[in-house]
C-alpha positions in Angstrom: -6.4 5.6 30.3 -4.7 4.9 27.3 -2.9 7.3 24.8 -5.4 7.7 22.1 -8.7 8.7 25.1 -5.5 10.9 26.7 -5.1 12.7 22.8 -8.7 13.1 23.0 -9.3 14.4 26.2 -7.1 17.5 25.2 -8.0 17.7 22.4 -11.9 18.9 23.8 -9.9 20.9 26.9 -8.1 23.2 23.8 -11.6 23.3 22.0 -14.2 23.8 24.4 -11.2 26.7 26.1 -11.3 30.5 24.7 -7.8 31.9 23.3 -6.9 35.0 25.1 -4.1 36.6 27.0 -5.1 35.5 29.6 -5.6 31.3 28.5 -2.8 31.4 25.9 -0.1 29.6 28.3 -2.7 27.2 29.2 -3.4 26.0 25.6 0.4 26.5 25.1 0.7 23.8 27.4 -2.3 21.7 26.3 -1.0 21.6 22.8 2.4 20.8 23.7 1.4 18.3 25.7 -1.4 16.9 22.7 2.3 17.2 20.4 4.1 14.7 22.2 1.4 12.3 22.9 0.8 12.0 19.6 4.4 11.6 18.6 4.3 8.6 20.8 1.6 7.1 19.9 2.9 7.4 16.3 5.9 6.0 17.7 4.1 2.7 19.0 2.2 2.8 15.9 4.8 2.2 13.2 6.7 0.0 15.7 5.4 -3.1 14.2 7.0 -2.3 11.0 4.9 -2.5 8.0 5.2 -2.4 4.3 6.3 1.6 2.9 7.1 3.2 -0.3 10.7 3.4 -1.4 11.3 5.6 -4.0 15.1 6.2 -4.9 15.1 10.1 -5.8 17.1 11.1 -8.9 17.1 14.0 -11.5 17.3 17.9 -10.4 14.4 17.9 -8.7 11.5 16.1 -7.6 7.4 16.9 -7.1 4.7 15.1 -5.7 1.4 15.0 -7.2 -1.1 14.4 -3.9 -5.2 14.1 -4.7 -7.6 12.2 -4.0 -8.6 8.9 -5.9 -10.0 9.0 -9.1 -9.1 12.9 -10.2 -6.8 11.9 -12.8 -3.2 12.1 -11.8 -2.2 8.6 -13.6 -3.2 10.6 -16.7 -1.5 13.5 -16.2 1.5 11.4 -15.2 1.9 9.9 -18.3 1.0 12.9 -20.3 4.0 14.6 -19.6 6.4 12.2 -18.2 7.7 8.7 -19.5 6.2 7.0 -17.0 3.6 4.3 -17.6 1.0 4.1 -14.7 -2.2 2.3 -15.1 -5.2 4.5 -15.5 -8.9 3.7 -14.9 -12.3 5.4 -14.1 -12.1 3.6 -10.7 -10.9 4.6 -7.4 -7.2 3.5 -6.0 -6.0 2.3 -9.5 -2.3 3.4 -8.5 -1.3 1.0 -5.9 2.6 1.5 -5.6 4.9 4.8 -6.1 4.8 5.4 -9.7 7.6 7.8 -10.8 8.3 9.6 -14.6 10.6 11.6 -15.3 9.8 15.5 -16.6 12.2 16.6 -18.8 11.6 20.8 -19.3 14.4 23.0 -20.1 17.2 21.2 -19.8 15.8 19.8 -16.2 15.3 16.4 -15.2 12.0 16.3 -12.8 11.1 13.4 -10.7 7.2 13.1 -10.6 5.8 10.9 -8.4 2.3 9.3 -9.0 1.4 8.6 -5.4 -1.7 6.3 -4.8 -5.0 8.5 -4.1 -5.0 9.6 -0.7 -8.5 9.4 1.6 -9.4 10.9 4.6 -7.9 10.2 7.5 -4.4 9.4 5.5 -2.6 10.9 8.2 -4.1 8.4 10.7 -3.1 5.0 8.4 -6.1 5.1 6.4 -5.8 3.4 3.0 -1.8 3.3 3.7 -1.7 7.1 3.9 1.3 7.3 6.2 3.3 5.6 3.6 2.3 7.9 1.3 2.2 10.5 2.8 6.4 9.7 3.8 6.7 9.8 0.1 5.4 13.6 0.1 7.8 14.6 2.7 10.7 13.7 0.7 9.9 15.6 -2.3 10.9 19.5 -3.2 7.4 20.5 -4.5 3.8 19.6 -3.8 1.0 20.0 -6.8 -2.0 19.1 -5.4 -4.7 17.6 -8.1 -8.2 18.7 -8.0 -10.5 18.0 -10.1 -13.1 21.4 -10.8 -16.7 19.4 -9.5 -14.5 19.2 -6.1 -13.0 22.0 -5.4 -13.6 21.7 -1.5 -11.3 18.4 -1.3 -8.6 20.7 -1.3 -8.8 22.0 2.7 -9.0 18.3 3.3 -6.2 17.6 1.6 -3.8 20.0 3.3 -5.5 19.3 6.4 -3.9 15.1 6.0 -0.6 17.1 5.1 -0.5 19.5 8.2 -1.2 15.6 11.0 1.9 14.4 9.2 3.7 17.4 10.2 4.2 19.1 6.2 4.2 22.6 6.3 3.1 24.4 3.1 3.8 27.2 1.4 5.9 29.0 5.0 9.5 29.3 6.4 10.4 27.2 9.5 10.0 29.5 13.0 13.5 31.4 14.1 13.7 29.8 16.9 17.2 28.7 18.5 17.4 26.8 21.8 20.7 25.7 23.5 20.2 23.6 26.8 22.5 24.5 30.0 23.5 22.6 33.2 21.7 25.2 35.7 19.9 28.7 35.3 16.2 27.7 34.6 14.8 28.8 31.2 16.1 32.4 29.8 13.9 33.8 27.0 14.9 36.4 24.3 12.6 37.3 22.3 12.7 40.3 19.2 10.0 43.0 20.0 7.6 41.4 17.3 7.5 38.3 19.4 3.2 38.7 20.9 3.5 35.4 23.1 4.1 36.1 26.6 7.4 34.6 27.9 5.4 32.5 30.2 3.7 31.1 27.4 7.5 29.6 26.0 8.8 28.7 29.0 5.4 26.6 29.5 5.8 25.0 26.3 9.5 24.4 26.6 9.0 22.0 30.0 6.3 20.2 28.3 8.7 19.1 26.2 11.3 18.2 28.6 13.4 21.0 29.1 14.1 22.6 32.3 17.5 24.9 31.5 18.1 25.9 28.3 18.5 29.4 26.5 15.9 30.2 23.8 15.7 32.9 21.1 12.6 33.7 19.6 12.4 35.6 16.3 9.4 36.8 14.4 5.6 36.8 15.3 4.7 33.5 15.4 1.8 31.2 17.4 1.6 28.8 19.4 1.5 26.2 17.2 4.3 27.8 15.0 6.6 27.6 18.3 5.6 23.9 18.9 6.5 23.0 15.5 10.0 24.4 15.9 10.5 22.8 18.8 9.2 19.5 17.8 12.0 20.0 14.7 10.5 17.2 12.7 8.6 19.3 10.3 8.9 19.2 7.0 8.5 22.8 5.2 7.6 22.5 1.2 6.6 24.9 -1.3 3.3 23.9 -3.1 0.7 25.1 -6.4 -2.7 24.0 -7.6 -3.8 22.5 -10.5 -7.7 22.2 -11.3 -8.3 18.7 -13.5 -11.2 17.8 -15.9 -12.1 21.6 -17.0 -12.8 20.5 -20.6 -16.1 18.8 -18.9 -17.5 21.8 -17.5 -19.6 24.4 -19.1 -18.1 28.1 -19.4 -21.3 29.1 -18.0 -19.9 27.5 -14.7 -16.2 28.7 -14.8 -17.2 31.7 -12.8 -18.9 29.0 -9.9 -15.6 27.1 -10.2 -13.7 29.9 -10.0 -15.4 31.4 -6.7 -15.2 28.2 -4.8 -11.5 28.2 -4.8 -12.0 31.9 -3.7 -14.1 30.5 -0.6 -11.2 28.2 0.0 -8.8 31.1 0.0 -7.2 30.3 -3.7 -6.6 33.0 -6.1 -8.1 31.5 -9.5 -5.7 33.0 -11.5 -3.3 31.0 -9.9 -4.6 27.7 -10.6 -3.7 25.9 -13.3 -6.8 25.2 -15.2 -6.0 21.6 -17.3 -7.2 18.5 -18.7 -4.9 15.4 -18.2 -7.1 13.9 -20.9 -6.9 16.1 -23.5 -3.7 17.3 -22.9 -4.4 20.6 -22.2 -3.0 23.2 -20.4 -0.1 21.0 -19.4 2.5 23.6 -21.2 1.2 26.2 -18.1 1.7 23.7 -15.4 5.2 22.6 -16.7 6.1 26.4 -16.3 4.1 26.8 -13.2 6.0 23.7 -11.4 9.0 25.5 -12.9 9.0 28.3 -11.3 7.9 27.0 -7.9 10.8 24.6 -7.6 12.8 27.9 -8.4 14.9 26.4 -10.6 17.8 27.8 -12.9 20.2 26.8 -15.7 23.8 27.3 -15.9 25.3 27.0 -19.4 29.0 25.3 -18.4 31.7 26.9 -20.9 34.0 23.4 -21.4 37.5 24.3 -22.4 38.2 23.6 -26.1 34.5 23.1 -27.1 33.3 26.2 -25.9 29.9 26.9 -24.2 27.0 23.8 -23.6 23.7 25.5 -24.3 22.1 22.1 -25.3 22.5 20.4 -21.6 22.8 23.0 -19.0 23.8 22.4 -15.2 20.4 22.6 -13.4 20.9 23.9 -9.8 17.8 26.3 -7.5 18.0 29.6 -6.7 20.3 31.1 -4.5 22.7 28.3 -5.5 26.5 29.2 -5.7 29.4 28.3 -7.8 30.3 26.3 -5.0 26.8 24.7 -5.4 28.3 23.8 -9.0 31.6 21.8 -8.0 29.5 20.3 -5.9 27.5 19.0 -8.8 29.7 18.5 -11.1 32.0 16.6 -9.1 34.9 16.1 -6.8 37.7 16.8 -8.9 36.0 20.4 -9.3 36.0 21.2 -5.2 39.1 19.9 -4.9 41.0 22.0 -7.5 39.2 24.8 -7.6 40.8 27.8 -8.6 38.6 30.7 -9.1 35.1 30.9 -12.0 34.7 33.2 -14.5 30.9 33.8 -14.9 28.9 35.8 -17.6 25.0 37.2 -17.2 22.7 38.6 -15.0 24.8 37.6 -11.9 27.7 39.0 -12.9 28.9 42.8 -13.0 30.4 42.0 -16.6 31.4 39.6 -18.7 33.8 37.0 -17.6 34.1 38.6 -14.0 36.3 36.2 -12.1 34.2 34.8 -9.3 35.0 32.5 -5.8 32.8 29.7 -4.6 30.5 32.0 -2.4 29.3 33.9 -5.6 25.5 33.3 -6.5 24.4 32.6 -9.9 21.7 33.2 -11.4 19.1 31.6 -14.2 21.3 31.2 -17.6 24.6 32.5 -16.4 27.2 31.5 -18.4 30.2 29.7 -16.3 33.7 28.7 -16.6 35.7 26.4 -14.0 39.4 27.6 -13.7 40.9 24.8 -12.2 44.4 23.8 -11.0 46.4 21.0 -12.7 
């Protein structure tokens, strides 16, 4: 039997099998097994090489718009980046990786144009592996609907979730440290619901017979294969809805409660038209906020504070982050920061590389000579 009827076999064992207490080590087991078969078959897969998309990221950030063919993200592309990506009422008219650069408050953001994905990406269809190892390199996702298909969205994250990209959720607490001898120890915080049978099940599946394991938080089954797996890719992401200068405002409200179906809150969507050019100021904002990005106004010695080009780091960044950034020379000689604004306790309070900044703080590099 080869892999692929082996992955399919299981695949109707966990299906056709009831989740209970009572079954849950079982399917642990099941789906740890189905996790590895199909990383080895993936493994095989890409073995004979093949042609990918290599895209050199630059600028403070970097988002990838994913949709389907067709729903306009060419458009929207080069309506607020300086990209140049060919645009057509045809399906697959982006071939290659086609980044612009999105320039909003004082920001550099990559924005890649991937080419349309199809069902079945995650499988090779249509090159979606390639471009979906595009999407796992980027900080932010945007998918691209357009508002007469709504639905594609489930599909969508669906092709994300086989090529292991988690959305919108942390990475399990899970630590695991093998030993020589002693079996399989479990700790587990009292919010942890799977039995410890259940772990230790999924642990040998994947090859390990002593080791000690801390589990944190209430997670699945699935949520404690990923973590184990460690090869998942964890991204933040926000919807946009495409085209809604063709639809009637008679049938907003049908729009609206088919993202509702699909467990979206309308008034989070970003309602646009790539076309027109509308509704593009609310997604720059939206994209904005998601990558959690903040500006740092650098006070230069002798020319005083830089409000025109600001150091652009993310949230929860330090001024460590910042020597980082702005070079070498600033790690090294470090001597203490002076920062000013809403991080601070007042102005000019004199700072060490662990202290977190936050959006439009002003900051001054002492450093020694």
């Amino acid at each position: 039997m080869g892999l692929e009827e082996e992955i399919d076999e299981l695949r109707e064992e966990i299906a056709n099998t009831p989740y209970n207490k009572s079954t849950e080590a079982h399917i642990g087991r099941l789906k740890a097994k189905l996790a590895e078969k199909k990383e080895k078959l993936e493994n095989q897969s890409s073995a004979g090489g093949g042609v990918g998309y290599a895209v050199e990221k630059t600028g403070d950030a970097t988002v990838a718009l994913v949709g389907f063919p067709s729903v306009g993200k060419s458009t929207l592309i080069n309506a607020i980046t300086n990209a140049d990506s060919e645009t057509g009422e045809y399906e697959f008219t982006t071939l290659d990786v086609n980044p612009g650069m999105l320039q909003y408050r004082g920001a550099n953001i990559q924005v890649l144009d991937v080419p349309g994905l199809i069902e079945g990406a995650a499988g090779g269809r249509g090159g979606g592996k390639e471009v979906l190892s595009v999407v796992r390199t980027a900080d932010l996702v945007v998918f691209m609907l357009s508002v007469f298909e709504i639905e594609k969205y489930e599909r969508l994250r669906e092709e994300l979730y086989h090529n292991k990209i988690r959305l919108d959720t942390e990475p399990p607490s899970i630590f695991i440290t093998k030993k020589g001898r002693g079996g399989i120890r479990v700790t587990k915080t009292d919010d942890v619901q799977l039995e410890e049978e259940t772990i230790k099940g999924i642990l040998r599946e994947h090859g390990y017979v002593n080791a000690e394991v801390t589990v944190r938080g209430d997670i699945t089954v699935d949520e404690l294969i990923d973590g184990i797996m460690d090869n998942r890719i964890y991204l933040p992401s926000i919807v946009t809805a495409n085209k809604a200068d063709l639809i009637d405002p008679d049938y907003l409200p049908t729009v609206e409660e088919e993202l509702r179906e699909i467990g979206l809150d309308p008034e989070e969507v970003v309602f646009i038209s790539a076309v027109e050019e509308k509704g593009l100021d609310a997604l720059k904002e939206k994209i904005w906020d998601a990558l959690g990005l903040i500006r740092i106004y650098m006070d230069k010695p002798g020319r005083g504070v830089d409000y025109e080009e600001p150091l652009v780091l993310m949230e929860g960044d330090t001024v460590g982050t910042a020597c980082k950034k702005l070079g070498k020379k600033f790690e090294d000689r470090f001597r203490f920061a002076r920062v000013s604004g809403s991080s601070a306790k007042h102005d000019d309070q004199q700072v060490g590389k662990d202290h977190e900044l936050a959006d439009e703080d002003v900051l001054r590099i002492v450093a020694q000579r």
